[in-house]
C-alpha positions as protocol buffer text, in pm:
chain_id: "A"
residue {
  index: 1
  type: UNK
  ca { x: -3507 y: -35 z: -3723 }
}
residue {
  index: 2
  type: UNK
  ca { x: -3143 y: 15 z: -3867 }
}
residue {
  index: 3
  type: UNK
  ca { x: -2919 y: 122 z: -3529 }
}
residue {
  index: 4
  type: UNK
  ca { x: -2580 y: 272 z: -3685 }
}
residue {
  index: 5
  type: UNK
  ca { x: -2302 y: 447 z: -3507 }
}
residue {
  index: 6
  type: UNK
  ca { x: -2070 y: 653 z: -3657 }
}
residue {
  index: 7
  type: UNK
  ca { x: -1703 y: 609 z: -3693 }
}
residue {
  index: 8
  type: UNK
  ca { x: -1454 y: 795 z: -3477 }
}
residue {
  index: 9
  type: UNK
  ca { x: -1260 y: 995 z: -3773 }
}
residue {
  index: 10
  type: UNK
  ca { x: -1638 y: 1080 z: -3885 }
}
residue {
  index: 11
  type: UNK
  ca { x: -1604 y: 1474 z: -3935 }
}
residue {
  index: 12
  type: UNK
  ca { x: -1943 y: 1532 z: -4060 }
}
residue {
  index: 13
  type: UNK
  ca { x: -2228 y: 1321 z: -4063 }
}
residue {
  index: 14
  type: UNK
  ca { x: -2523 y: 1293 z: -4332 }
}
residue {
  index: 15
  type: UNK
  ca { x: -2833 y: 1209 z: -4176 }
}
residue {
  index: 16
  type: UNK
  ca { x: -3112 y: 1024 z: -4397 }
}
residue {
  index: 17
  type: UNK
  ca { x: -3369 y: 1201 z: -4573 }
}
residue {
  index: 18
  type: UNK
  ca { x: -3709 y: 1027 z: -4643 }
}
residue {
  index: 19
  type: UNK
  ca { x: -3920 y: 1088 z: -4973 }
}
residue {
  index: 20
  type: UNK
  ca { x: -4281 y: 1228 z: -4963 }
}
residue {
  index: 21
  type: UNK
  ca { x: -4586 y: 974 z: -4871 }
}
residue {
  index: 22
  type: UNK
  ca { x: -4610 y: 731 z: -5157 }
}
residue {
  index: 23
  type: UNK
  ca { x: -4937 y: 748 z: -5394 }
}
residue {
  index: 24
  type: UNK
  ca { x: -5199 y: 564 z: -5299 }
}
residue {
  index: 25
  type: UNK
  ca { x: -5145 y: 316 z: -5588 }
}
residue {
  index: 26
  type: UNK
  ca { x: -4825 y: 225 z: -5473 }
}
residue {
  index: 27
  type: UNK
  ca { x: -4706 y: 20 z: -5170 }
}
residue {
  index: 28
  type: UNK
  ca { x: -4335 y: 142 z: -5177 }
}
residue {
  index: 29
  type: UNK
  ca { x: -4198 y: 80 z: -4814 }
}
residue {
  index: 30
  type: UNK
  ca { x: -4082 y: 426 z: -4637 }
}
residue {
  index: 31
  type: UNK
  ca { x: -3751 y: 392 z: -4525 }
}
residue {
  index: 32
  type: UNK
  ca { x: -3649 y: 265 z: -4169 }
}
residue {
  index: 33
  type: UNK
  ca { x: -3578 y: 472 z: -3902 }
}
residue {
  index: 34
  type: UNK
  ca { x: -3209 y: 477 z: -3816 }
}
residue {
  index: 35
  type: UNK
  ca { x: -3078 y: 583 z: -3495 }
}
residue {
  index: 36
  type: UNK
  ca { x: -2751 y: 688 z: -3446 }
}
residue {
  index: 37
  type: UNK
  ca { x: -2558 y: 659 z: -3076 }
}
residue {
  index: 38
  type: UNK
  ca { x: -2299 y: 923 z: -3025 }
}
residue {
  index: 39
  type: UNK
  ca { x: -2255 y: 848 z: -2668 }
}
residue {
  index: 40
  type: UNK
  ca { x: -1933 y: 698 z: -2489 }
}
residue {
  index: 41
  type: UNK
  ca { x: -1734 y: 818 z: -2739 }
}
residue {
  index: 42
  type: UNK
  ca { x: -1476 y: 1017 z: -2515 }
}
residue {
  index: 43
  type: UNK
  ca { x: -1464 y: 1327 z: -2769 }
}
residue {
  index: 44
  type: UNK
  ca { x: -1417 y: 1129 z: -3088 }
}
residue {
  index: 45
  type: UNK
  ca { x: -1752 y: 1190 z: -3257 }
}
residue {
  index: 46
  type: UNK
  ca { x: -1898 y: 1389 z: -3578 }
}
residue {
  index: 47
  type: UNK
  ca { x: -1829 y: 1800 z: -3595 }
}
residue {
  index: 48
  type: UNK
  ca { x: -2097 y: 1836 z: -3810 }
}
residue {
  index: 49
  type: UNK
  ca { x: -2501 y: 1725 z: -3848 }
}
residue {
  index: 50
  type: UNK
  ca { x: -2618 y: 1796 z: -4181 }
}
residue {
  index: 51
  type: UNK
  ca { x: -2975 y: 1776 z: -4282 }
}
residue {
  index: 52
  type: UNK
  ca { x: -3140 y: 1802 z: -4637 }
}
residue {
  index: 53
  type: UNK
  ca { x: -3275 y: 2181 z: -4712 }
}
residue {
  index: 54
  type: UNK
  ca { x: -3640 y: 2122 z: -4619 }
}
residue {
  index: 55
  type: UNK
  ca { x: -3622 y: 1912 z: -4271 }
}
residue {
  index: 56
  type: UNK
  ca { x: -3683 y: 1940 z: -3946 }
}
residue {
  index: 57
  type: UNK
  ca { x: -3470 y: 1895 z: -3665 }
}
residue {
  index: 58
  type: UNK
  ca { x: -3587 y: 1900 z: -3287 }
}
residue {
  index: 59
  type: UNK
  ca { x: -3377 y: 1928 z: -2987 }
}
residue {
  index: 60
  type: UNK
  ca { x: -3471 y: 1781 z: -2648 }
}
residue {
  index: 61
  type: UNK
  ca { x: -3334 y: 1696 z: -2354 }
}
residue {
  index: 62
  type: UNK
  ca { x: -3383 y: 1792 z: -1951 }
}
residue {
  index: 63
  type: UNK
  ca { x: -3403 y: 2199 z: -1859 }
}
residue {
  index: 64
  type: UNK
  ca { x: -3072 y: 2292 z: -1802 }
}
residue {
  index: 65
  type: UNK
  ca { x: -2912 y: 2004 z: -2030 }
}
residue {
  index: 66
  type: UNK
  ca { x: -2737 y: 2236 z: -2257 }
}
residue {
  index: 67
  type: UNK
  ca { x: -3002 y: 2257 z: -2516 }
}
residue {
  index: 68
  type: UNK
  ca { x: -2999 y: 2640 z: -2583 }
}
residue {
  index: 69
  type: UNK
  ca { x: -2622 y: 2659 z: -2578 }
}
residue {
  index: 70
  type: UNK
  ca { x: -2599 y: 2389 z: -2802 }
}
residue {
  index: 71
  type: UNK
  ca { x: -2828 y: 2559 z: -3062 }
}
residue {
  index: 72
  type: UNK
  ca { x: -2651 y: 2887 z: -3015 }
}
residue {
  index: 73
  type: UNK
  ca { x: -2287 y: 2735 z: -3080 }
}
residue {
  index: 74
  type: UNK
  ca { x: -2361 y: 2537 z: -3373 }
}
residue {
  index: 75
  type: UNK
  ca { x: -2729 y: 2598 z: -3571 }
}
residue {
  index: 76
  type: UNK
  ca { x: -2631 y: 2742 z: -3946 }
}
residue {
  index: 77
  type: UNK
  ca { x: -3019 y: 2846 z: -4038 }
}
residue {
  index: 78
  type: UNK
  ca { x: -3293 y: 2916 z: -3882 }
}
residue {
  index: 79
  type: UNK
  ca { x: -3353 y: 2798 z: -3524 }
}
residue {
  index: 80
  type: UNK
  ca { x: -3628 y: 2871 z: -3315 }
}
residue {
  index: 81
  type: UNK
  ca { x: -3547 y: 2864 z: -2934 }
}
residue {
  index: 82
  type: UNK
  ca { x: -3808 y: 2951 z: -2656 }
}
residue {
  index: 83
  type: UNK
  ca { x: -3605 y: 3099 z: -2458 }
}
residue {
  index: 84
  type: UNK
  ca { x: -3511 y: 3364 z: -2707 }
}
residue {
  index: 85
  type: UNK
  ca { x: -3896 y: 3408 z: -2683 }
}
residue {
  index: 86
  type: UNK
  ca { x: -3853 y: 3456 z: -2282 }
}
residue {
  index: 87
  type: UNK
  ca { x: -3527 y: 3663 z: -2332 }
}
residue {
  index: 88
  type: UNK
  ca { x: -3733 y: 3922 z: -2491 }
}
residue {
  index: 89
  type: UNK
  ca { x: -4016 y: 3927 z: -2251 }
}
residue {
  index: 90
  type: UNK
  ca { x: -3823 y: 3922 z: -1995 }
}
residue {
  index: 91
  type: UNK
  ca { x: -3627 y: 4277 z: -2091 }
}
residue {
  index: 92
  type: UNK
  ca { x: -3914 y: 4413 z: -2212 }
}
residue {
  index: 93
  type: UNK
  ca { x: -4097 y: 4334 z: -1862 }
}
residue {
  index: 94
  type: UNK
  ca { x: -4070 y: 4534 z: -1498 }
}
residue {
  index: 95
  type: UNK
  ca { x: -3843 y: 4310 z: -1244 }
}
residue {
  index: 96
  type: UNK
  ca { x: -4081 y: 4268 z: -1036 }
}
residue {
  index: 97
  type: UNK
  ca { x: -4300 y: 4067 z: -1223 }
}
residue {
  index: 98
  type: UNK
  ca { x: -4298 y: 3737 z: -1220 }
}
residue {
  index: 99
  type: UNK
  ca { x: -4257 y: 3500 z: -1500 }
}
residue {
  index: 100
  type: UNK
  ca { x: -4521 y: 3297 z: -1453 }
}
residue {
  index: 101
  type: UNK
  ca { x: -4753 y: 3596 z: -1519 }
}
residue {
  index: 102
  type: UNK
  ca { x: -4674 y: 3650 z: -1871 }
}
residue {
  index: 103
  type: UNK
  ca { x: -4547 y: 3279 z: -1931 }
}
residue {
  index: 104
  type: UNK
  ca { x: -4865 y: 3231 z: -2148 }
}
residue {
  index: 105
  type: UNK
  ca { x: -4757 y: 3522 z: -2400 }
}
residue {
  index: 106
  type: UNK
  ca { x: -4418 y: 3408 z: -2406 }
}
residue {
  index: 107
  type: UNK
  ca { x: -4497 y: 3090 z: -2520 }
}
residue {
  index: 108
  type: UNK
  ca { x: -4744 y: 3246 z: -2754 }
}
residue {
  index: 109
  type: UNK
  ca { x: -4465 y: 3460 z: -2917 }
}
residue {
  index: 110
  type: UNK
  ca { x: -4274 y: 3093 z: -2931 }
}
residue {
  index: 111
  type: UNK
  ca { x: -4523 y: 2919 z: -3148 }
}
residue {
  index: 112
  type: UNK
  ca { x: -4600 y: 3281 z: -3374 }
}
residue {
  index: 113
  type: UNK
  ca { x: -4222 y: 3289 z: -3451 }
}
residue {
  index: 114
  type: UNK
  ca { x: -4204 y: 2880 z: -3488 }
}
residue {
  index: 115
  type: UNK
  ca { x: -4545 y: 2913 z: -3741 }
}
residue {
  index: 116
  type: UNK
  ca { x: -4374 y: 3166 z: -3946 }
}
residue {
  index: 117
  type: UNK
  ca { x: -4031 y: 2995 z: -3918 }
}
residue {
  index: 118
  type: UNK
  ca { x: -4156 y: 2670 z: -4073 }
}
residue {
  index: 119
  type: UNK
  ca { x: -4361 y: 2871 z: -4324 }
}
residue {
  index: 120
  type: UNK
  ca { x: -4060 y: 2983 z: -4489 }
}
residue {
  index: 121
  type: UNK
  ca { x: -4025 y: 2622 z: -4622 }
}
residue {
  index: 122
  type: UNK
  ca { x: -3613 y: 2639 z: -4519 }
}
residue {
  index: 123
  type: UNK
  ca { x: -3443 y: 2398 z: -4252 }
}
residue {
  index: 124
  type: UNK
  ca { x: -3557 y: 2462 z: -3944 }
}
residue {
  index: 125
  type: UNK
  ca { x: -3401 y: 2353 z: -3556 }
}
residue {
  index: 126
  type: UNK
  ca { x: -3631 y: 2363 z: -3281 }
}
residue {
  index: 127
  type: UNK
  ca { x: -3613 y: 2387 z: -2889 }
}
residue {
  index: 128
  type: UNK
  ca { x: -3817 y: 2108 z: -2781 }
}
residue {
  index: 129
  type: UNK
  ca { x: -3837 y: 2025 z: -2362 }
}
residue {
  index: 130
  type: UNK
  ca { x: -3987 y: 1716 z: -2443 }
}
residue {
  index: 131
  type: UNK
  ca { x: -4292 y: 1747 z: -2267 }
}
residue {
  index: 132
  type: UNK
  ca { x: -4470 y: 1897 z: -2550 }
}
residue {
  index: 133
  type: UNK
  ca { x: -4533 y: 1551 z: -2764 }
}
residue {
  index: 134
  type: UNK
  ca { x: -4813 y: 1787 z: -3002 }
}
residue {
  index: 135
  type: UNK
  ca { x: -4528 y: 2037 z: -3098 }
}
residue {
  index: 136
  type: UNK
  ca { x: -4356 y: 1697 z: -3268 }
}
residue {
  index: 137
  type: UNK
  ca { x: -4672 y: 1592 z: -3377 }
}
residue {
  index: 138
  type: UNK
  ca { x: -4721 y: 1960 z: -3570 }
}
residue {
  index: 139
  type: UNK
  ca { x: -4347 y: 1908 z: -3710 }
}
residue {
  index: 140
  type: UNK
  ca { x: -4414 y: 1596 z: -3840 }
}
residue {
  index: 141
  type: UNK
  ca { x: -4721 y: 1663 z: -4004 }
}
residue {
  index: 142
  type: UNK
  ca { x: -4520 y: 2005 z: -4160 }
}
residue {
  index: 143
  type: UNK
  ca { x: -4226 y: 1790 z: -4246 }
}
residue {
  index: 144
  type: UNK
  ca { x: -4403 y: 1592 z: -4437 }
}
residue {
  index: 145
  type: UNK
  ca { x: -4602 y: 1903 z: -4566 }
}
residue {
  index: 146
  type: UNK
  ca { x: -4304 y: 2043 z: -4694 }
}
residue {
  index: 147
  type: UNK
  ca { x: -4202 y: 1648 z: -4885 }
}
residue {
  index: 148
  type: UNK
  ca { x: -3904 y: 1709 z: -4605 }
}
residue {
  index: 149
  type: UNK
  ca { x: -3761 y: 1516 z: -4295 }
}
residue {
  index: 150
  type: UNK
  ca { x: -3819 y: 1534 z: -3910 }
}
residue {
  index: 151
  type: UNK
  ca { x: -3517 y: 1471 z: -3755 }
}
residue {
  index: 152
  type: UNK
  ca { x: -3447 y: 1436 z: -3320 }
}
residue {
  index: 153
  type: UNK
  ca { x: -3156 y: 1537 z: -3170 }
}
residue {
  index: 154
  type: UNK
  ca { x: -3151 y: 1409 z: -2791 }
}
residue {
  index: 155
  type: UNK
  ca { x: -2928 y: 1516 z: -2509 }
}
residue {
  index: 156
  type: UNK
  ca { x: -2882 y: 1213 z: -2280 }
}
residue {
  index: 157
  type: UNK
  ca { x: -2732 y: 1432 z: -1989 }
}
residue {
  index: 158
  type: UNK
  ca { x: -2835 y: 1342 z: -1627 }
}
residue {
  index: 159
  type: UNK
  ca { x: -3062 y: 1509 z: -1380 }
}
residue {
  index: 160
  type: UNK
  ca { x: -2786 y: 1629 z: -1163 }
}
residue {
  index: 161
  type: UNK
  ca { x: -2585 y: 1791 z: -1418 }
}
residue {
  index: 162
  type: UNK
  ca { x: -2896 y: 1933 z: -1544 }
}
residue {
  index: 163
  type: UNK
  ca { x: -2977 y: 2090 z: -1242 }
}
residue {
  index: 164
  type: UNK
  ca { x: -2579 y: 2214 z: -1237 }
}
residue {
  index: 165
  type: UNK
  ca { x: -2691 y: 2379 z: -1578 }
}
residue {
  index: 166
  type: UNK
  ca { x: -2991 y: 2535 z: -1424 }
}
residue {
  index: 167
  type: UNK
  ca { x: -2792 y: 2696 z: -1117 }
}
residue {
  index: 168
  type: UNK
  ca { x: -2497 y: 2762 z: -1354 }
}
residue {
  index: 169
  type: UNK
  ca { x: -2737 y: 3029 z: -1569 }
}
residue {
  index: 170
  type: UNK
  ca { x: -2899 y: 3105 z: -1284 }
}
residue {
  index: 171
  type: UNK
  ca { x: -3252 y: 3012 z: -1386 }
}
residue {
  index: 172
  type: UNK
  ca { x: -3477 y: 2747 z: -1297 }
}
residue {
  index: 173
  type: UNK
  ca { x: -3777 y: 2543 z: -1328 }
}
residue {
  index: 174
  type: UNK
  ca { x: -3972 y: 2370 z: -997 }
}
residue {
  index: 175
  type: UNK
  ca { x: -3934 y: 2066 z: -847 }
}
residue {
  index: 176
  type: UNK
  ca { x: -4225 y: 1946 z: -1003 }
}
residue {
  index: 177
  type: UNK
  ca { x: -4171 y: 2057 z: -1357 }
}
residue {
  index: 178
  type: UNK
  ca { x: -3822 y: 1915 z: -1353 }
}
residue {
  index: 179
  type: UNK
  ca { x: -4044 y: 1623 z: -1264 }
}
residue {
  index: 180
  type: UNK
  ca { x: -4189 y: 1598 z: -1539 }
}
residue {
  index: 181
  type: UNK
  ca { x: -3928 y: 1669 z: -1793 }
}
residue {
  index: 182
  type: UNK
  ca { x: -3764 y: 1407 z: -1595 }
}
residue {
  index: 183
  type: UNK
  ca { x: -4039 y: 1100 z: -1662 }
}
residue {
  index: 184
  type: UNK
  ca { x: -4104 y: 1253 z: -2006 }
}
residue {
  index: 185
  type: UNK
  ca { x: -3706 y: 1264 z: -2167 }
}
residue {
  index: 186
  type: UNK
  ca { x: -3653 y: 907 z: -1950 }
}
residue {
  index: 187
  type: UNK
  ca { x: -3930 y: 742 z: -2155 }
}
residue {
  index: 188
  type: UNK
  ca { x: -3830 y: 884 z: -2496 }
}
residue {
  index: 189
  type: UNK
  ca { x: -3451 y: 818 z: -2427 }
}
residue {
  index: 190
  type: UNK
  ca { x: -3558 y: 446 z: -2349 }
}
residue {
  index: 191
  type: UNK
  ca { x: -3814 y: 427 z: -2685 }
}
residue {
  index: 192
  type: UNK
  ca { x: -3553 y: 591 z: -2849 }
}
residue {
  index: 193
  type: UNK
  ca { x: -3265 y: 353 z: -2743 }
}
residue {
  index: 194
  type: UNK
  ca { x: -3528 y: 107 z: -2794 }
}
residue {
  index: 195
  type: UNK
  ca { x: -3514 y: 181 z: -3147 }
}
residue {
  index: 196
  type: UNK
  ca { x: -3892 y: 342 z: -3097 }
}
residue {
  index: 197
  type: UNK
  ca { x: -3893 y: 678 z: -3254 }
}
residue {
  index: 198
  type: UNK
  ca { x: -4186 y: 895 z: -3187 }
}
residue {
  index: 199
  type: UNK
  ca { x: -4448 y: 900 z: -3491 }
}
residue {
  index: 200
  type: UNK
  ca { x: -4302 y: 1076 z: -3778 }
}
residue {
  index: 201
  type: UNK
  ca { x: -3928 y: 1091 z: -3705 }
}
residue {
  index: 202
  type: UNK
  ca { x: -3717 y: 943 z: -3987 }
}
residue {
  index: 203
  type: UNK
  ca { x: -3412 y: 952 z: -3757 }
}
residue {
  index: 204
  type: UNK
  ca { x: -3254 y: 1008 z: -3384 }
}
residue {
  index: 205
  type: UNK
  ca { x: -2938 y: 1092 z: -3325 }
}
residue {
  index: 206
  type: UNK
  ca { x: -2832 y: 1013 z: -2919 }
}
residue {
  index: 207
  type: UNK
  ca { x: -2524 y: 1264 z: -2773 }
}
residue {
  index: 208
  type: UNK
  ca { x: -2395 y: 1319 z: -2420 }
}
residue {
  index: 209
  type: UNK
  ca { x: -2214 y: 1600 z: -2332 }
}
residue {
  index: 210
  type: UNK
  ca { x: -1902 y: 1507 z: -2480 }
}
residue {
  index: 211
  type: UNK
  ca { x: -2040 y: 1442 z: -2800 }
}
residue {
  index: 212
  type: UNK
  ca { x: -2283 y: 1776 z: -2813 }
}
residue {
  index: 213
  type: UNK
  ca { x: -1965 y: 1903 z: -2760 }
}
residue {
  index: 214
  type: UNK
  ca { x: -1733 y: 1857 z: -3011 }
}
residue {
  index: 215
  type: UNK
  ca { x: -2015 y: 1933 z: -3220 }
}
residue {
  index: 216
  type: UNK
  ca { x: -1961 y: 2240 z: -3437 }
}
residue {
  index: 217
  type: UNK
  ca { x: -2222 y: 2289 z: -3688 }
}
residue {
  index: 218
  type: UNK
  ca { x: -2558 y: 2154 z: -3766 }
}
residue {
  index: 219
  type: UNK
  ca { x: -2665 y: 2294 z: -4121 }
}
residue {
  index: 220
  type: UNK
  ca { x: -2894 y: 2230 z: -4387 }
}
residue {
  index: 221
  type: UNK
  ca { x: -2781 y: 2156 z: -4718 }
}
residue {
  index: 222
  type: UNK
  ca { x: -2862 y: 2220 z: -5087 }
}
């Protein structure tokens, strides 16, 4: 595993790309995964992520991390976010009703628009809560599909400022969901620092809040 961190007059950084699966006559090595630690860096971290023009780039972190906002601010492309999906439910739904009554079609309408998304063969940045270890297991298998990259972009903010960032927008999950985003993003934050990446990830990049940010684009080149 190749840990790297970038330099602190980095304005824009490259991340790897990783060729399609080998032939089966050949036994060229894949490259290694690199993982690249943005944290602790007071501010002084890349502006830019930049991604080849058929990968995939997942975004996880704890509800209420700033993993919406983050994607809002600085995605150039497509980006699928689930709570776009709810955002529209939610206006298009009585007051009255509780979420958790249509949950299942919003999350329905997330995958439709996520299927049709990565069917367009283009870049694509996805809202991941890190529960959901299949939805990375689908990207992976598209990414390399598509002869493209899966990339993981991981929020390392803590619970209470998460929580902070639930009560800030004024929206929620329950004590036992935030449970289990909580186990879930603790384990892949220590694989991850670990140098571990989850199966099909070429790269991770690590940022706290300072670094996500001064973060002002993520893009897809070529």
């Amino acid at each position: 595993m190749n840990r790297t961190t970038a330099y602190a007059t980095t304005s824009g950084l490259a991340l790897p790309g990783q060729p399609g699966a080998p032939a089966p006559e050949t036994c060229a090595e894949l490259p290694a995964p690199v993982v690249r630690d943005l944290r602790d860096r007071e501010g002084r971290s890349p502006h830019a992520l930049l991604f080849g023009p058929r990968d995939l780039v997942v975004i996880t972190g704890l509800p209420g991390s700033g993993k919406s906002t983050l994607m809002e601010r600085t995605v150039r492309g497509r980006r699928i976010d689930s709570q776009d999906a709810r955002d529209r439910w939610e206006r298009r739904m009585p007051r009255f009703l509780p979420y958790a009554l249509y949950r299942p079609l919003v999350r329905l309408a997330h995958y439709a628009g996520l299927r049709k998304a990565l069917r367009s063969g283009e870049g694509v940045v996805v809202h991941d809560c890190g529960t959901q270890s299949w939805v990375r297991a689908w990207l992976a298998r598209e990414a390399r599909r598509r002869e493209g990259t899966l990339h993981l972009l991981l929020l390392d903010v803590g619970a209470d400022e998460a929580l902070a960032g639930q009560r800030e927008r004024g929206r929620g999950v329950s004590r036992y969901a935030f449970l289990r985003h909580r186990t879930a993003n603790a384990r892949l934050l220590r694989a991850v620092t670990e140098g571990s990446l989850p199966a099909g990830c070429t790269s991770a990049v690590l940022l706290d809040r300072a670094a996500a940010d001064t973060l002002h684009r993520i893009a897809f080149t070529g």
